[in-house]
N, CA, C and O atoms as a GROMACS GRO file, in nm:
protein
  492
    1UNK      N    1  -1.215  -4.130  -0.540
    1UNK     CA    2  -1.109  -4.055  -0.604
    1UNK      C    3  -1.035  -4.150  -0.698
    1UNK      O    4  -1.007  -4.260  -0.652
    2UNK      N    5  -0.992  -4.118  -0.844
    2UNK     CA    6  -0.926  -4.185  -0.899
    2UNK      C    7  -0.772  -4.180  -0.896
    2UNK      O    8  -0.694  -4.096  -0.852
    3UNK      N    9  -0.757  -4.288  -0.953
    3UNK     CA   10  -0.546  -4.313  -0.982
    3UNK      C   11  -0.552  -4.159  -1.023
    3UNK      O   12  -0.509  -4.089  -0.931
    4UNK      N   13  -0.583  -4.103  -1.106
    4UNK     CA   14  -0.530  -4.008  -1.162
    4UNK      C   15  -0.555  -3.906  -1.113
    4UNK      O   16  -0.483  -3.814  -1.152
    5UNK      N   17  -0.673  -3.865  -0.998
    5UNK     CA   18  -0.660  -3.755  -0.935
    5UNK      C   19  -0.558  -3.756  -0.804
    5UNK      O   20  -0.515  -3.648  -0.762
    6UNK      N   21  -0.526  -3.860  -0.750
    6UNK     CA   22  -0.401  -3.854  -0.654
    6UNK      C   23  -0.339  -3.863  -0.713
    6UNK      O   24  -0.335  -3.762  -0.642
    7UNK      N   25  -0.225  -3.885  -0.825
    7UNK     CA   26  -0.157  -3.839  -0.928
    7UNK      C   27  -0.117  -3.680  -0.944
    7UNK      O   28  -0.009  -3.623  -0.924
    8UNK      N   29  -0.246  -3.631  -0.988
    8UNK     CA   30  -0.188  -3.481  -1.015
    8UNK      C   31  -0.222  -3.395  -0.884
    8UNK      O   32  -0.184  -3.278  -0.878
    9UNK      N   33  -0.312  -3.469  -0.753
    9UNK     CA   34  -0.197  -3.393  -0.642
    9UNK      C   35  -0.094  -3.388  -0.590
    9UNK      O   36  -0.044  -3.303  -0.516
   10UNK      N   37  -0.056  -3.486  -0.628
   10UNK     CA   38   0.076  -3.552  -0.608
   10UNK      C   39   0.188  -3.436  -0.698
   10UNK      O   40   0.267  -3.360  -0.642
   11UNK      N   41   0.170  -3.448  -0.824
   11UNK     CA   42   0.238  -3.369  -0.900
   11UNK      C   43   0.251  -3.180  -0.844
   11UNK      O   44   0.351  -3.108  -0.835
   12UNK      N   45   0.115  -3.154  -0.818
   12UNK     CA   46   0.102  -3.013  -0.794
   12UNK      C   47   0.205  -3.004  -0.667
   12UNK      O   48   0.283  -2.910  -0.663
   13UNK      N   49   0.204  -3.109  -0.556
   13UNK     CA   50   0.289  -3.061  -0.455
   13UNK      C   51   0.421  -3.036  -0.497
   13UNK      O   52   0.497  -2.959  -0.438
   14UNK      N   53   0.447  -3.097  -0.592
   14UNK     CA   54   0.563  -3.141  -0.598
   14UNK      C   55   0.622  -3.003  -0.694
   14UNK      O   56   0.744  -2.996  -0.685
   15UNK      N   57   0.568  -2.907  -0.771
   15UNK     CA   58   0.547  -2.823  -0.835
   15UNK      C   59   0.568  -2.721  -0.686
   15UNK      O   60   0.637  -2.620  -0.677
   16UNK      N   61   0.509  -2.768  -0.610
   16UNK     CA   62   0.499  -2.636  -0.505
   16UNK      C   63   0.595  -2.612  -0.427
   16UNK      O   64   0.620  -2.497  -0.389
   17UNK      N   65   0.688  -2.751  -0.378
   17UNK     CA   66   0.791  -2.769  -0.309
   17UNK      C   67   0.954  -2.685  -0.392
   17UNK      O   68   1.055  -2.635  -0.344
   18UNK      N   69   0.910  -2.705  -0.520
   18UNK     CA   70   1.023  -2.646  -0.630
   18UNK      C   71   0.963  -2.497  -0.676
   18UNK      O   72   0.949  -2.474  -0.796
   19UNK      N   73   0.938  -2.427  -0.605
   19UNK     CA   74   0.876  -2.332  -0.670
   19UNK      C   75   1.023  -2.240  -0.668
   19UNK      O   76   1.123  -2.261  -0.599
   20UNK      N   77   0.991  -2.096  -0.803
   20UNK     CA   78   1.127  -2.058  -0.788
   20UNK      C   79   1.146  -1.992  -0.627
   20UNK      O   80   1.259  -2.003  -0.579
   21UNK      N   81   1.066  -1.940  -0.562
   21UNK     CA   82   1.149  -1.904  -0.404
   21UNK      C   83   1.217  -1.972  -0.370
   21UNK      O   84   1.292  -1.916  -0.290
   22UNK      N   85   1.250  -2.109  -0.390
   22UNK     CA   86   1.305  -2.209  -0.273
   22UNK      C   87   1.416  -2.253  -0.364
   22UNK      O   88   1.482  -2.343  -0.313
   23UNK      N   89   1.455  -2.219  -0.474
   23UNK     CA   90   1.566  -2.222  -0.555
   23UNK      C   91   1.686  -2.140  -0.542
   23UNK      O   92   1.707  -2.019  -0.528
   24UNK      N   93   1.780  -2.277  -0.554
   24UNK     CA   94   1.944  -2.127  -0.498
   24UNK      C   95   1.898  -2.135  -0.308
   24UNK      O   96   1.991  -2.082  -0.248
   25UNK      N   97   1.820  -2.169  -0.236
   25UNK     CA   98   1.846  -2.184  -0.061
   25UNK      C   99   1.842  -2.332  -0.007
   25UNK      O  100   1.773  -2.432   0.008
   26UNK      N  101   1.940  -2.285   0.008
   26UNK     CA  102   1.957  -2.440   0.100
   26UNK      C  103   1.922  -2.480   0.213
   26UNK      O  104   1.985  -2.440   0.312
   27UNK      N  105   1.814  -2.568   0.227
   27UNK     CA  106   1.736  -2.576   0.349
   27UNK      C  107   1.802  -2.585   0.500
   27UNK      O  108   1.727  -2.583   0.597
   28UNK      N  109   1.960  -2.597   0.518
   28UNK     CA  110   1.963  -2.533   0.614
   28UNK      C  111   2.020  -2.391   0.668
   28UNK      O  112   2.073  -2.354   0.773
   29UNK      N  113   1.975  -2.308   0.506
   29UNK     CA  114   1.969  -2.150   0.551
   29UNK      C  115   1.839  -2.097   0.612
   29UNK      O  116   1.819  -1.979   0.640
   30UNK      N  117   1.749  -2.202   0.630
   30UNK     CA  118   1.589  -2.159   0.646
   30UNK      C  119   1.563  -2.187   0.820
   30UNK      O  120   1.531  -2.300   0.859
   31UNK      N  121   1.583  -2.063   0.927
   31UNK     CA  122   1.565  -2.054   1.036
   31UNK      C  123   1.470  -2.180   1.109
   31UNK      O  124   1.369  -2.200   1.042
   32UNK      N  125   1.477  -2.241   1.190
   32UNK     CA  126   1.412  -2.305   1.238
   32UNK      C  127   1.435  -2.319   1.392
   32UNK      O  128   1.540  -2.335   1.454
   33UNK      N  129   1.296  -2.308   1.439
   33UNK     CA  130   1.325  -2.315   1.596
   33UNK      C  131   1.269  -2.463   1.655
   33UNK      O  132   1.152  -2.498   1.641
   34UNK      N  133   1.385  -2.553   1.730
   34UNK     CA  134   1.326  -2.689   1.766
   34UNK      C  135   1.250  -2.704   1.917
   34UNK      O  136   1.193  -2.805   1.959
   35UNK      N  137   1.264  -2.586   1.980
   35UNK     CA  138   1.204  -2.648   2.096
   35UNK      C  139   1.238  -2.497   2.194
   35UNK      O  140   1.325  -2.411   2.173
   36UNK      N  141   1.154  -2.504   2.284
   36UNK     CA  142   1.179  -2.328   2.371
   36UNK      C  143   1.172  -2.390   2.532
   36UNK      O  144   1.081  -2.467   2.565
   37UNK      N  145   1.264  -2.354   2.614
   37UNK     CA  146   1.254  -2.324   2.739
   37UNK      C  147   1.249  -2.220   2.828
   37UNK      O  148   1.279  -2.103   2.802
   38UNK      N  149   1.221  -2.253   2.908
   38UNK     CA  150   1.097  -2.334   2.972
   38UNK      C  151   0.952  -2.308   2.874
   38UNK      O  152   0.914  -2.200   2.828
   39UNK      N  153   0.909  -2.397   2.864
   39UNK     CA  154   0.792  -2.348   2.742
   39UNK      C  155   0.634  -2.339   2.844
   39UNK      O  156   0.525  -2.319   2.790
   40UNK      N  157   0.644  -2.354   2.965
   40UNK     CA  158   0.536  -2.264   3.054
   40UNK      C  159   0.596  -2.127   3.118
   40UNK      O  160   0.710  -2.116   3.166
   41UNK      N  161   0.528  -2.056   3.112
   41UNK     CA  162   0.598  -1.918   3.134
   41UNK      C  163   0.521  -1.802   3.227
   41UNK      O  164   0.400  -1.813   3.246
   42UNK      N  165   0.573  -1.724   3.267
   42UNK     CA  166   0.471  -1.582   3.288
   42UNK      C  167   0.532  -1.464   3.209
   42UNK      O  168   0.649  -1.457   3.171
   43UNK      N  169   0.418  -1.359   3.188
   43UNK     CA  170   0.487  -1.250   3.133
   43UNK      C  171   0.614  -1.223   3.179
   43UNK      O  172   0.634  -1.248   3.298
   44UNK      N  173   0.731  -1.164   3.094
   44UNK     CA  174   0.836  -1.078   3.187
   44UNK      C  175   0.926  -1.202   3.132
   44UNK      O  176   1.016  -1.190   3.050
   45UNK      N  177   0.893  -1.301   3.182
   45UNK     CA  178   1.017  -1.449   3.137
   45UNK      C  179   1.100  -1.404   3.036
   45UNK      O  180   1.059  -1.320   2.956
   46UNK      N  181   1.237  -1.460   3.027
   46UNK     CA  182   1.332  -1.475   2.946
   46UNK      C  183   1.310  -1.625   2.898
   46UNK      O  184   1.305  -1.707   2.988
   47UNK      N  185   1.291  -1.685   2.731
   47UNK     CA  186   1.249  -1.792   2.704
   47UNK      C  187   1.377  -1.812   2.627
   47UNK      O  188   1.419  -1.714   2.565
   48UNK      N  189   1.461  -1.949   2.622
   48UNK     CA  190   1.545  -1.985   2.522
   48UNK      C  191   1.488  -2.051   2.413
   48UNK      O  192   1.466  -2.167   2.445
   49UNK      N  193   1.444  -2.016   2.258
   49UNK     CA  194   1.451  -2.090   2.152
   49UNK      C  195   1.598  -2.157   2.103
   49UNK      O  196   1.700  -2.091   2.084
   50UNK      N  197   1.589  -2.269   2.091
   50UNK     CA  198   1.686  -2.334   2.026
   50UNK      C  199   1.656  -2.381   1.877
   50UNK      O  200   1.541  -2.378   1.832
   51UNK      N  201   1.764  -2.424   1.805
   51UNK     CA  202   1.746  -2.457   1.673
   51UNK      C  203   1.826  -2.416   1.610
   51UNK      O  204   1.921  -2.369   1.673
   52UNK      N  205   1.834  -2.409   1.452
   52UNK     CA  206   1.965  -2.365   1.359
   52UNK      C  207   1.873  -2.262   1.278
   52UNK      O  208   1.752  -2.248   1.261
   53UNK      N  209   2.028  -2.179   1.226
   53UNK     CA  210   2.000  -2.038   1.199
   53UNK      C  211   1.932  -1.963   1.201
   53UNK      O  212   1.862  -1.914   1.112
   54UNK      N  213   1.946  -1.932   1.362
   54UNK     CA  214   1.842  -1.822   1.417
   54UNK      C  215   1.967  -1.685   1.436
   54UNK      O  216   1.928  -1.598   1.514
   55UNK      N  217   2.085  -1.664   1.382
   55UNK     CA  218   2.113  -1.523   1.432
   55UNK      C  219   2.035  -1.425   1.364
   55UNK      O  220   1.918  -1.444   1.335
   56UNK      N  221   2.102  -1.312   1.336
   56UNK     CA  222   2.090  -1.199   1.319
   56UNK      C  223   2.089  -1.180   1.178
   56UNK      O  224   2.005  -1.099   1.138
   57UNK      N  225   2.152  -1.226   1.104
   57UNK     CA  226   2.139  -1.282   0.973
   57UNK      C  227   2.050  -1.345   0.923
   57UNK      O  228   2.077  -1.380   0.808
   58UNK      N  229   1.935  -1.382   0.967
   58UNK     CA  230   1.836  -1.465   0.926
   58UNK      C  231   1.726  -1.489   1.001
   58UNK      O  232   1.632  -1.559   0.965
   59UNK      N  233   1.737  -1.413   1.141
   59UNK     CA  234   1.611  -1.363   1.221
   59UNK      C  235   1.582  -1.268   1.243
   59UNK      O  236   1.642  -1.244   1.348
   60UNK      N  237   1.506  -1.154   1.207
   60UNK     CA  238   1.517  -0.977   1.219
   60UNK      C  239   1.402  -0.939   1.371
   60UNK      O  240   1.400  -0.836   1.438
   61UNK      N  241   1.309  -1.076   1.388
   61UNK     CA  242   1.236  -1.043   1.470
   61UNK      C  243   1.190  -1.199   1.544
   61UNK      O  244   1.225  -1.307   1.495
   62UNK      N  245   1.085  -1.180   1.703
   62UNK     CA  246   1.050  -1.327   1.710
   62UNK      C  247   0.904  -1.268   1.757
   62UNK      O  248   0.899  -1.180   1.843
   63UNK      N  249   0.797  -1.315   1.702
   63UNK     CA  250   0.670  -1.297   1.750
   63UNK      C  251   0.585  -1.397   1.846
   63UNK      O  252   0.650  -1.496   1.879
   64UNK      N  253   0.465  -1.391   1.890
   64UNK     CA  254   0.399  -1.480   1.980
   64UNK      C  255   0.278  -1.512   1.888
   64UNK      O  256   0.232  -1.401   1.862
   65UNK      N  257   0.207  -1.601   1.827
   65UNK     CA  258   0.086  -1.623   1.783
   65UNK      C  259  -0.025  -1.715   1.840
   65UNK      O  260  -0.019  -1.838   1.828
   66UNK      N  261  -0.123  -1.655   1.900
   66UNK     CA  262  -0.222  -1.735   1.937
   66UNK      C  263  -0.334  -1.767   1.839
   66UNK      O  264  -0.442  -1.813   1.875
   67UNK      N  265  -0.297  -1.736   1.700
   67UNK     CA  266  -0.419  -1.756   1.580
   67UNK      C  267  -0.504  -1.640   1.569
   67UNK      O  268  -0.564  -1.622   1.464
   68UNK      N  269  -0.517  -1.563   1.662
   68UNK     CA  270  -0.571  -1.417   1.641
   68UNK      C  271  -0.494  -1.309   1.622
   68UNK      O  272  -0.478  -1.242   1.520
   69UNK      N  273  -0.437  -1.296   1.754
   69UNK     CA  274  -0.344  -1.195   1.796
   69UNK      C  275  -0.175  -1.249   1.778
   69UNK      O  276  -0.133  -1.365   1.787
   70UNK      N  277  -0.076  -1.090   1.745
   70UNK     CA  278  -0.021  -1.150   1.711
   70UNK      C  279   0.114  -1.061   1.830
   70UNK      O  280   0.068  -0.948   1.848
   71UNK      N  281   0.211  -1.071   1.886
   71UNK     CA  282   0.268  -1.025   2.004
   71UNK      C  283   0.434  -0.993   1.921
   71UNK      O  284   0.492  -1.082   1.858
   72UNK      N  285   0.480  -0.879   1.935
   72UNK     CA  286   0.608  -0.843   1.902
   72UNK      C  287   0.694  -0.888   2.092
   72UNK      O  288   0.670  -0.843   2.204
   73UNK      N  289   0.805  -1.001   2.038
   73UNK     CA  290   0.896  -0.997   2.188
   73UNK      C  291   1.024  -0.916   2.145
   73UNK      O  292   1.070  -0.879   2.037
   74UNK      N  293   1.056  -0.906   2.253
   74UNK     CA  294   1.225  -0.830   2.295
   74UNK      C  295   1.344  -0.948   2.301
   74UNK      O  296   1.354  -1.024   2.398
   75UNK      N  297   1.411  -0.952   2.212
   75UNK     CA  298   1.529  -1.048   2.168
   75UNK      C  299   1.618  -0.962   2.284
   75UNK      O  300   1.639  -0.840   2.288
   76UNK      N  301   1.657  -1.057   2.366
   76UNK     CA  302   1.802  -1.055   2.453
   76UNK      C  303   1.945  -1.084   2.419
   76UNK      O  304   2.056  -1.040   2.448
   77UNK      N  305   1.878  -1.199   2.329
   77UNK     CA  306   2.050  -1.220   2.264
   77UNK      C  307   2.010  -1.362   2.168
   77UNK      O  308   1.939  -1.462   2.175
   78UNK      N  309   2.081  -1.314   2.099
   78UNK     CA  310   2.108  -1.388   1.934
   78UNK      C  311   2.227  -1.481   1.938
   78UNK      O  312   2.342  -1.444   1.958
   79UNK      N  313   2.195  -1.584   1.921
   79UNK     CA  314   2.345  -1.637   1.836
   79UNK      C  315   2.282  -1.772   1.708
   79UNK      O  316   2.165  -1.798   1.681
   80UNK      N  317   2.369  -1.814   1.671
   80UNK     CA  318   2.323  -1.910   1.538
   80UNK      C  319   2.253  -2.006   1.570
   80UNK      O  320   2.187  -2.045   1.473
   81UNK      N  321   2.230  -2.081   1.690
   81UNK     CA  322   2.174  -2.200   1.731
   81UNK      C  323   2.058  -2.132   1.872
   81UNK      O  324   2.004  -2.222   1.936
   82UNK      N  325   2.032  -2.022   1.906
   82UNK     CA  326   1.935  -2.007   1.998
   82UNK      C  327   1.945  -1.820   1.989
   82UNK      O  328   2.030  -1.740   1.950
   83UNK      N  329   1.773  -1.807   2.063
   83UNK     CA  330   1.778  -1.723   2.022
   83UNK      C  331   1.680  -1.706   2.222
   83UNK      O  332   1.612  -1.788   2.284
   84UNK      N  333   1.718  -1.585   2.253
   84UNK     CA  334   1.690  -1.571   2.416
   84UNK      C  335   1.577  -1.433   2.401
   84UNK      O  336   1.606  -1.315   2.378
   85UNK      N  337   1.480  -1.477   2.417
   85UNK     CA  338   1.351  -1.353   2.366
   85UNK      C  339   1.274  -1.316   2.570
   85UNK      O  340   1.288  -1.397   2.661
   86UNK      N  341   1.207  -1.188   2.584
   86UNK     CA  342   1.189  -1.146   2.676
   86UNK      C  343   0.990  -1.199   2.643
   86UNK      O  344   0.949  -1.181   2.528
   87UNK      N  345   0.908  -1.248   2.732
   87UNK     CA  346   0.756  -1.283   2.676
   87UNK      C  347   0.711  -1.104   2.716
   87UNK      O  348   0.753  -1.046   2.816
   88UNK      N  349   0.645  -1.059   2.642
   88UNK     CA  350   0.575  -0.925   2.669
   88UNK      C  351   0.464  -0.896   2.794
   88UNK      O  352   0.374  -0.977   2.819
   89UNK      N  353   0.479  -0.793   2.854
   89UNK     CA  354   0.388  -0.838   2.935
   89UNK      C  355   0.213  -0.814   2.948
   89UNK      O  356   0.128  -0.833   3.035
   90UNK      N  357   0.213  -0.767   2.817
   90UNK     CA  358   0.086  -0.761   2.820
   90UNK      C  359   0.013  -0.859   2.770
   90UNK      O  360  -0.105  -0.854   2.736
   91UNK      N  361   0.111  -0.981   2.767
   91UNK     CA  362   0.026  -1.092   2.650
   91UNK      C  363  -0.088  -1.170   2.812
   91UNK      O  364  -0.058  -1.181   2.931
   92UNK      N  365  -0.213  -1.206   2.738
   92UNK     CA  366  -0.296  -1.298   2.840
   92UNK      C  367  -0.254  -1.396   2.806
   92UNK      O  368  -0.185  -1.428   2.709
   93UNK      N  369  -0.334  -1.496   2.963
   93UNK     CA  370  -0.261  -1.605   2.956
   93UNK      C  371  -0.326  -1.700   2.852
   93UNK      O  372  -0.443  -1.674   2.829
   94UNK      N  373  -0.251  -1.849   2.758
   94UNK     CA  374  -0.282  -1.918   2.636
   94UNK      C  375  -0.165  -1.931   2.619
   94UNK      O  376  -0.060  -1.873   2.647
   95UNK      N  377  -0.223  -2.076   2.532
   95UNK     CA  378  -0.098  -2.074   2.397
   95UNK      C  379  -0.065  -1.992   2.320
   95UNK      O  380  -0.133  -1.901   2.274
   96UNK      N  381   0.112  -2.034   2.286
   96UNK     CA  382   0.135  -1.932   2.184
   96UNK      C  383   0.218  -2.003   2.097
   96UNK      O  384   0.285  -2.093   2.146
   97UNK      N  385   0.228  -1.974   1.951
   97UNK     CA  386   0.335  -2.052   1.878
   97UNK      C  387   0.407  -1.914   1.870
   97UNK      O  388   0.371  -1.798   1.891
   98UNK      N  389   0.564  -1.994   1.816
   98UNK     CA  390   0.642  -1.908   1.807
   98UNK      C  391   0.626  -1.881   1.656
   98UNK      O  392   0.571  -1.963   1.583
   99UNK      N  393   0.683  -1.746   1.604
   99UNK     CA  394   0.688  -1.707   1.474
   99UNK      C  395   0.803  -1.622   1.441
   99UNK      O  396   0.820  -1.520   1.508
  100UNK      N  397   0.887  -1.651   1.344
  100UNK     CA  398   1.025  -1.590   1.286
  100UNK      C  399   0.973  -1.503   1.209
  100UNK      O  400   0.867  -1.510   1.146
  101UNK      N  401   1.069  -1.395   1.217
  101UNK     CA  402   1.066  -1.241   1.104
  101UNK      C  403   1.164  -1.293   1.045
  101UNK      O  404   1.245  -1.327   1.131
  102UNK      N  405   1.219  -1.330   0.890
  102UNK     CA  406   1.304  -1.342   0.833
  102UNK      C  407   1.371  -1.206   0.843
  102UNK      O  408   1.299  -1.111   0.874
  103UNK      N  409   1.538  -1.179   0.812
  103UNK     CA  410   1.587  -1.052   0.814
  103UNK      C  411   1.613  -1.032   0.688
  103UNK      O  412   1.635  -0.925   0.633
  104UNK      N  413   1.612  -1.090   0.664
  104UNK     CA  414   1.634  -1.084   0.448
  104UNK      C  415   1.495  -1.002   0.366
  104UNK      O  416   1.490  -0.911   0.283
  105UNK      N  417   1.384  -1.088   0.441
  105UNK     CA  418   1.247  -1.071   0.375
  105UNK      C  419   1.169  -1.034   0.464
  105UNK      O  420   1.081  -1.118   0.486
  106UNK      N  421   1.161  -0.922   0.540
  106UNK     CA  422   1.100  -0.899   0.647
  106UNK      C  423   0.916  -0.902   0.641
  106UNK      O  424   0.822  -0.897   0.721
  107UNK      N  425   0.936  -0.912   0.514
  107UNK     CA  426   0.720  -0.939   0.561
  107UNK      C  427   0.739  -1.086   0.540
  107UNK      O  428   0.635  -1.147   0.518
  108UNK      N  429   0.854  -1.158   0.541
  108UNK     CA  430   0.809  -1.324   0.538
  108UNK      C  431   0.820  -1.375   0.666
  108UNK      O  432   0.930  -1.373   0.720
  109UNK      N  433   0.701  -1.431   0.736
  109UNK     CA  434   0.688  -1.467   0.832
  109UNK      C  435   0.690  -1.654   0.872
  109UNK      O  436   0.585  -1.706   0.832
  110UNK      N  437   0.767  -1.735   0.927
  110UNK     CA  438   0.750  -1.847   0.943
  110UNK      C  439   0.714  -1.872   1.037
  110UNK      O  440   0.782  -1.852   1.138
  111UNK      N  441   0.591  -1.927   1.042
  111UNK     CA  442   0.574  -2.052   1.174
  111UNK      C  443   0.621  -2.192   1.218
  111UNK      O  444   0.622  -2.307   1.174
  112UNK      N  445   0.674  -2.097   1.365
  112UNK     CA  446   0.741  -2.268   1.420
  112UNK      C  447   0.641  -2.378   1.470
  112UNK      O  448   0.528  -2.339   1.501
  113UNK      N  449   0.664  -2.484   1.478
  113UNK     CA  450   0.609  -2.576   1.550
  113UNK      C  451   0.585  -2.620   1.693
  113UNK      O  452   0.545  -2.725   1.743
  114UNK      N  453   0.633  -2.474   1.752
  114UNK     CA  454   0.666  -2.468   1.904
  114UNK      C  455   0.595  -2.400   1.978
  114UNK      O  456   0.605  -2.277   1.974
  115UNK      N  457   0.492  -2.472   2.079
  115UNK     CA  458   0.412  -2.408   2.177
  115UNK      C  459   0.462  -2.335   2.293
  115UNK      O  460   0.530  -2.418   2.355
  116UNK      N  461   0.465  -2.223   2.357
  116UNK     CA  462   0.460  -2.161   2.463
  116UNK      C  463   0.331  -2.127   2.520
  116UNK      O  464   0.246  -2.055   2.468
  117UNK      N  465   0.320  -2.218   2.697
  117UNK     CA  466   0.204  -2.178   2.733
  117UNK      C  467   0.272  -2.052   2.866
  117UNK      O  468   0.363  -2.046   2.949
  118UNK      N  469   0.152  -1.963   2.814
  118UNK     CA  470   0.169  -1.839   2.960
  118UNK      C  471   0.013  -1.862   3.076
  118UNK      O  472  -0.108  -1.885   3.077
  119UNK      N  473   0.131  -1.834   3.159
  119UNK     CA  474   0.033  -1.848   3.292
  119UNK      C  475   0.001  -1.737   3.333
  119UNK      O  476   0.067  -1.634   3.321
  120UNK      N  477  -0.147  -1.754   3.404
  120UNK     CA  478  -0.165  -1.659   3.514
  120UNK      C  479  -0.002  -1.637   3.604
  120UNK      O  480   0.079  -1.722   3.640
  121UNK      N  481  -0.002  -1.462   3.621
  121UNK     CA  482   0.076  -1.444   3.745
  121UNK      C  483   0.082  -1.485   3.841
  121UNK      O  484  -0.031  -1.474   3.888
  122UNK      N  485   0.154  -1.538   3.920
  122UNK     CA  486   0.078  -1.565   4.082
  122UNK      C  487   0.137  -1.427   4.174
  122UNK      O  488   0.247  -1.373   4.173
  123UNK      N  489   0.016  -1.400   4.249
  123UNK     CA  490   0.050  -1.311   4.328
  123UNK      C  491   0.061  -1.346   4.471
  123UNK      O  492   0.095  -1.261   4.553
   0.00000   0.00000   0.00000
């Protein structure tokens, strides 16, 4: 690879990072979830996401993604720094990342960086 082709990837990112969407928001209006407890779970669980601006204003929904399938949860309660979601119970057991519904842009979907594993029930 030459100087000049890492160069203009270099440039293109940099083109991509400034694109007009991300103009006029200030990155900490952009929901982010840092970490979920308990992040092993069974269906039915109440999970706490934490992180900044997750209310109601800027989270309309919280999903489950295992890369295929994709799981609508039941929000318990909202506030600006955590967000308290119910796990569904029909999800099988796997990983799951978490995923934000923006409430502004509701088909814009972000993925968090945050694993939830679900367990078998025990009976």
């Amino acid at each position: 690879m030459t100087t000049y082709s890492v160069l203009r990837i270099v440039a293109l990112l940099g083109v991509s990072l400034s694109s007009p969407g991300n103009i006029g928001r200030e990155p900490r209006d952009i929901p982010h979830v840092d970490r979920v407890e308990p992040d092993v779970v069974q269906t039915g669980d109440v999970v706490t996401a934490s992180g900044n601006d997750l209310d109601s204003s800027h989270v309309a929904d919280v999903l489950l993604s295992d890369g295929v399938l994709v799981a609508l949860t039941h929000i318990v309660e909202q506030e600006r720094d955590f967000i308290r979601f119910r796990m569904p119970r029909s999800l099988a057991p796997g990983r799951y990342t978490v995923v934000l519904a923006m409430a502004e842009q509701q088909s814009r979907l972000l993925d968090q960086q945050v694993v939830i594993t679900v367990k078998r029930a025990d009976k």
